[in-house]
N, C-alpha and C positions, 0 to 999 in steps of 0.2 A: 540082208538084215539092215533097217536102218539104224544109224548110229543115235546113240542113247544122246543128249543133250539137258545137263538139266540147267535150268536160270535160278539165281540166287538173288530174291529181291525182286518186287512185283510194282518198281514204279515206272515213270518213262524209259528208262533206257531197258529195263527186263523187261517188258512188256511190248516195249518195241522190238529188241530182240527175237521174242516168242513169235511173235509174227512173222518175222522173215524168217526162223526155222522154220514154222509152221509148213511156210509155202516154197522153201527148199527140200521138203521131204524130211526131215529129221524127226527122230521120235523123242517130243518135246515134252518138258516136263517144267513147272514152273512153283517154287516152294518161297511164302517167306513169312520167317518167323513174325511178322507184324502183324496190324490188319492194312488189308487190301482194298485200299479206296473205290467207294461203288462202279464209279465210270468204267476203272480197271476190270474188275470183275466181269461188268455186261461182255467186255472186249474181249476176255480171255473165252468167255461160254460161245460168246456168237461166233467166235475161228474156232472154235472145239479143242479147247487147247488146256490139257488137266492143269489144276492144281492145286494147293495147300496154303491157307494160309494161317498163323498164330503157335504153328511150331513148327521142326526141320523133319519129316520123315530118312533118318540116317541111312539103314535099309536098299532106300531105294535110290538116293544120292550118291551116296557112293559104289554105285552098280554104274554111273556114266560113264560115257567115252567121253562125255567133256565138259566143264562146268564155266559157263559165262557168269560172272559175278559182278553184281552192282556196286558202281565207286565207292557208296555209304556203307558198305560192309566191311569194316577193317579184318585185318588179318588175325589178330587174335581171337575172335569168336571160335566156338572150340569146331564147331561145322568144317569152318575153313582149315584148321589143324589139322582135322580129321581128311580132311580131300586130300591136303597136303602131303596126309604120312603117305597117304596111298598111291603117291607119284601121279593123280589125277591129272590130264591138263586143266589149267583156270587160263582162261582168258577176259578181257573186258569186252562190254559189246560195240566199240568204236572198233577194235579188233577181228569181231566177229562181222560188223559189215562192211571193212574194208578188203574181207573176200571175196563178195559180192559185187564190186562198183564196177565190171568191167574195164572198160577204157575211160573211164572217167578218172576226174583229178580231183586230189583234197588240196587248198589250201587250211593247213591248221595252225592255229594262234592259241600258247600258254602263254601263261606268266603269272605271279603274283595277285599284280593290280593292272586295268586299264585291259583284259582281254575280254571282256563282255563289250566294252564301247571300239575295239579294235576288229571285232570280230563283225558285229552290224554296220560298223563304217566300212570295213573290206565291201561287206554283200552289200550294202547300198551303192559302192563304185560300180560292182559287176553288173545289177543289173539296172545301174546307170546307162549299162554301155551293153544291155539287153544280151546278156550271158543265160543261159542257161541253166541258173544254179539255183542252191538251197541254202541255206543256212539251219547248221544241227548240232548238237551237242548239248552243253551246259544251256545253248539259248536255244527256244523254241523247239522241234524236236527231237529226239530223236535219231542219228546217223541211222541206225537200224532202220527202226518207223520209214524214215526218211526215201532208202535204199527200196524197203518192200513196198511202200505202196504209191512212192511218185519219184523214182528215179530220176534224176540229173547229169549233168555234163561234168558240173564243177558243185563240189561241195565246200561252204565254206565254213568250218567246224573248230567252235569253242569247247578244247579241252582241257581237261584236269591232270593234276599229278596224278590223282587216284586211276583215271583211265589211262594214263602212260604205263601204268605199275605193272599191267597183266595186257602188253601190247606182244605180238610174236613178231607181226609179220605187217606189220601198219607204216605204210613211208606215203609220208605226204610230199604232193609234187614243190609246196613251198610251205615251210617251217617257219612261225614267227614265234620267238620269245620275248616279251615284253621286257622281263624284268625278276629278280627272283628277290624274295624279303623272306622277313623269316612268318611261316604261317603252315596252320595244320602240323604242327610241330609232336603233338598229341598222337598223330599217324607215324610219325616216321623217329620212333623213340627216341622223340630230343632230340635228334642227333640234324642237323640243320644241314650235313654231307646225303647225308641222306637223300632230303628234301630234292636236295640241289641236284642228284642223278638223277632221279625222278623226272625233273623237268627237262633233265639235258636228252633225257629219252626220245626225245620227237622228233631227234636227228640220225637217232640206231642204226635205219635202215635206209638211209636216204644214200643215193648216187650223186655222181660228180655232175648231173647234171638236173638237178635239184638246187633248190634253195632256202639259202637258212638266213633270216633277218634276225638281229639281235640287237640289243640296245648297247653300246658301245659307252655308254656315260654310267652304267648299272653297276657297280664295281661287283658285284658276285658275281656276274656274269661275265663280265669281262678278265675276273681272278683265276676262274673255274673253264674257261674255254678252252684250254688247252689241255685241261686233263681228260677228255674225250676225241676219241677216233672221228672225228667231223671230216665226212667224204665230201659235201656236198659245196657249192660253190655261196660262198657267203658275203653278206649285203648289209653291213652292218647302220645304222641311223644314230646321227648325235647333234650335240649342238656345242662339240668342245673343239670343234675344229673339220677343215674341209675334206671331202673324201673325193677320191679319185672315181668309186663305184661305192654306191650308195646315198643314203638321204643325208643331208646336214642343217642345221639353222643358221644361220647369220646374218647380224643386221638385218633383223624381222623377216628373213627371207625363204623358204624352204626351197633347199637346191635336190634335187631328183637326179643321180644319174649311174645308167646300169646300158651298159653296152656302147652302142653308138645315140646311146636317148639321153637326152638332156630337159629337163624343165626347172622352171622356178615361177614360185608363187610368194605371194605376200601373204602373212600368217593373219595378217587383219580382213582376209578373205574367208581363213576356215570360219564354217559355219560355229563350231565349239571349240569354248575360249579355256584360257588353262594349262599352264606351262604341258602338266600329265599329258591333255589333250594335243599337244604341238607332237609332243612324243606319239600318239596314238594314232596321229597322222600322218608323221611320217611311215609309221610302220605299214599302213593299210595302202598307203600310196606307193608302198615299195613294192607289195603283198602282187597289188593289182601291175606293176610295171611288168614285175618277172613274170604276168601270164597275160603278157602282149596286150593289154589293156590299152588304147591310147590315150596321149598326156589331154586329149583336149578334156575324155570323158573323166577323166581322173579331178582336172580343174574344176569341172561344173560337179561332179558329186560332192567334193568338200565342201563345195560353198552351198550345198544343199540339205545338207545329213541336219538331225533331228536327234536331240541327246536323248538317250535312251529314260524309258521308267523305275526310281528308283536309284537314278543313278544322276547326282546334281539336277535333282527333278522341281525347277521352280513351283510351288505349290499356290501360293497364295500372297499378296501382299495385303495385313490388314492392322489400317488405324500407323501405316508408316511401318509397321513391321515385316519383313518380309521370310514366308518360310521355305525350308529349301530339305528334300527329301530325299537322303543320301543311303539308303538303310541299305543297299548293296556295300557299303564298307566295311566289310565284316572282319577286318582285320588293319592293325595301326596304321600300313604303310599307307593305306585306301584315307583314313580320315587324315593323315599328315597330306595328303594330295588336297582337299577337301579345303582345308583352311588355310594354306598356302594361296588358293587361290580365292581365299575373302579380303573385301576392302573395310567393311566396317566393322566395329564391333558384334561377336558372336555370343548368344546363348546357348552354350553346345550340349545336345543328348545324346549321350551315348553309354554301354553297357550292355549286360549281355552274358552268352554263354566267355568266356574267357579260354583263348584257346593256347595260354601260355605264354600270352603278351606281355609286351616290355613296353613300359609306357614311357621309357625314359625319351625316347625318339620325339615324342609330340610334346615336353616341356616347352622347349624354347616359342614354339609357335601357341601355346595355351596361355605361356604365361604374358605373351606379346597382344594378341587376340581375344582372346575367352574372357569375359567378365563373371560369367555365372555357367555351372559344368550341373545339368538336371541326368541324374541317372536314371536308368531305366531296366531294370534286372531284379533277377532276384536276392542275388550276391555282389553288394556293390565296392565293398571293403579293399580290394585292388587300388581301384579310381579312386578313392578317398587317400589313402596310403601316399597314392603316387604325386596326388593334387592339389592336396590339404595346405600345402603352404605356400601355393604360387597363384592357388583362385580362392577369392574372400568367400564364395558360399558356394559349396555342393551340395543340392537336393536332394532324397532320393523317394523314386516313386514308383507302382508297380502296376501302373499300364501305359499305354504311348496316348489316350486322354487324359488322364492326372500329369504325365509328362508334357504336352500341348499348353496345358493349361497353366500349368505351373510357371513353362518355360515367359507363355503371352505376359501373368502376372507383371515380369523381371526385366521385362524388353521395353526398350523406350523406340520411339520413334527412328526411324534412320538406322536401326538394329537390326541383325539376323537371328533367327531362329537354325539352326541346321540340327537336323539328324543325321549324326555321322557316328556310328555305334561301334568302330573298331572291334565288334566281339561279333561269334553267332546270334542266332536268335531264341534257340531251342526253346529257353526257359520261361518263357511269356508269350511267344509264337509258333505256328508254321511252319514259315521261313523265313526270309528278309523280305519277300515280295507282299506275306500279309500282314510284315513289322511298318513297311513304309505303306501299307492302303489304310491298314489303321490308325496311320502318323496321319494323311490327308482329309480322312473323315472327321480327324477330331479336331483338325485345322479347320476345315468349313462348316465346323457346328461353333465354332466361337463365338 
């Protein structure tokens, strides 16, 4: 009999999943109450792989032996209840293709803010240094996808709390946690303990000869490390003082060292500038030590990497203005990185779905910085509230062209323009990816 498998959620990561059931044998099944984006659908017909989409068939759901569920599916949906009364296993699909990888290795990187540019600077080291790897998760695609149809040596894989949540049996050869702020708070009922095991989760199943990178300057992580069983041998990076093993800063300088290796480099070498960025360096350079990577190849990909899209994405400089396309900051701690590292005066847009943010964090740096706060949402009443008496004028506007335009209006020469939106996108977008292409287009229609 093959085992029942159903998939919850028909986007990359269940539809990458369905594939590699598909070509394990599993009698796959693939349901989601949404609609199912065309490309998906061609992909689910052409591997012969059923499914449903725009309601839950309950029925035949909870007949599984086992339910992969997509990160976007909180746990209160009553679907999910319903698996749950019935002591169903649920697993995530980073889960489901770390059965799969044979002898291959994960390197995985969470954290709050900075594990999308931590996770592409790792894969740009490896296969600096002509590794054999992939890079999958939240970037690019699919761990599953990834597993079924071009397997790798080493995977270098940006994850979520949401996929730590339903992990069994997932230990990655090396563990990096950026940082933990409070975010998705909405998931994990308020309760910010919560959150915080969540993350700490990427260490569960990790051996003594394993590796966990942490941010040693993070205070919730560094408050919170010792309330978990952490087996694995630990590498932590700062810039608050020297370490014996591990990364440190001083006096502009990045010191590397994990075993009998030692390196140092001058910070006015990384290719990407940004106190965050020094941090996201070190962490990728520690990532790549602990899998034998050597310091020379480590040296030349920093100085080579290419900041990612959407993320501190120079766009355009026009008429002396210059605009800067941050729309991956979908939460405070992301845009307090953002404007920390501006020199000039900001026109800042941001706003959004609101996912229980405290905007108290970014006062001192808006009220220092920001001359003029252009919103961009549908509910902007938060940012008003929080802002109203430290910036002479908030705008508000309801799409990222009337926000562009409005922002150009208010900008003088020597100015920045940033989108940095601390909130989701839902309410006017996609995602963040077609919050910030939207942000570009109406940048080069000015």
């Amino acid at each position: 009999m093959k085992q029942k498998l159903i998939i919850l959620g028909a986007g990359e990561s269940g539809v990458g999943a369905a594939l590699l059931a598909k070509q394990k044998g599993y009698d796959v099944f693939v349901s989601d109450a949404g609609v199912i984006p065309n490309h998906f659908i061609e992909e689910l017909k052409q591997n012969e792989i059923s499914f449903e989409q725009g309601s839950h068939d309950e029925n035949r759901i909870l007949e599984a032996d086992e339910v992969v569920k997509s990160p976007g599916i909180p746990e209160k949906t009553s679907i999910v209840k319903k698996i749950r009364a019935k002591n169903i296993s649920v697993i995530s699909e980073i889960e489901f293709a770390f059965r799969f990888i044979g002898n291959s290795e994960v390197v995985a990187i969470t954290g709050s803010n900075g594990k999308t540019t931590t996770t592409a600077l790792t894969y740009h080291i490896f296969k600096h240094a002509q590794k054999d790897c992939a890079m999958v998760g939240n970037i690019g695609f699919s761990f599953a996808r990834q597993v079924a149809q071009d397997p790798k040596s080493i995977y270098v894989a940006e994850i979520s709390s949401f996929q730590l949540d339903d992990i069994k049996s997932f230990r990655p050869k090396v563990a990096v946690l950026t940082n933990i702020t409070e975010d998705h708070l909405d998931r994990y009922d308020y309760k910010f303990e919560n959150y915080i095991s969540s993350k700490f989760r990427i260490t569960e199943n990790q051996k003594e000869e394993d590796v966990f990178i942490y941010n040693l300057d993070d205070e919730t992580t560094s408050k919170y490390l010792n309330h978990y069983p952490i087996k694995s041998t630990q590498a932590p990076i700062t810039m608050s003082k020297e370490l014996s093993q591990g990364a440190y800063l001083t006096n502009a300088k990045m010191y590397l060292k994990w075993k009998s290796e030692e390196m140092q480099m001058s910070v006015e070498d990384f290719a990407i500038k940004g106190k965050h960025n020094q941090y996201n360096s070190m962490a990728a350079s520690m990532a790549a030590t602990a899998m034998d990577i050597r310091k020379e190849k480590i040296r030349e990909a920093l100085q080579t990497f290419e900041s990612l899209e959407h993320r501190m994405e120079k766009v355009a400089t026009i008429k002396g203005v210059e605009f800067i396309n941050d729309s991956k900051a979908t939460n405070v701690n992301s845009t307090w990185y953002a404007l920390e590292s501006m020199t000039k005066p900001v026109i800042l847009i941001m706003g959004g779905v609101d996912k229980g943010n405290d905007y108290d964090l970014l006062k001192e740096l808006i009220s220092e910085k920001v001359k003029v706060i252009i919103c961009m949402g549908t509910d902007n009443q938060k940012i008003h509230e929080a802002f109203s008496d430290i910036v002479p004028l908030i705008v508000d506007t309801v799409s990222a062209k009337e926000a562009v335009e409005s922002s150009f209006h208010f900008a003088n020469k020597g100015e920045v323009v940033l989108l940095s939106p601390a909130c989701a996108s839902f309410d006017l977008f996609k995602n963040y990816e077609d919050r910030g292409n939207q942000f570009k287009e109406a940048v080069r229609d000015l």
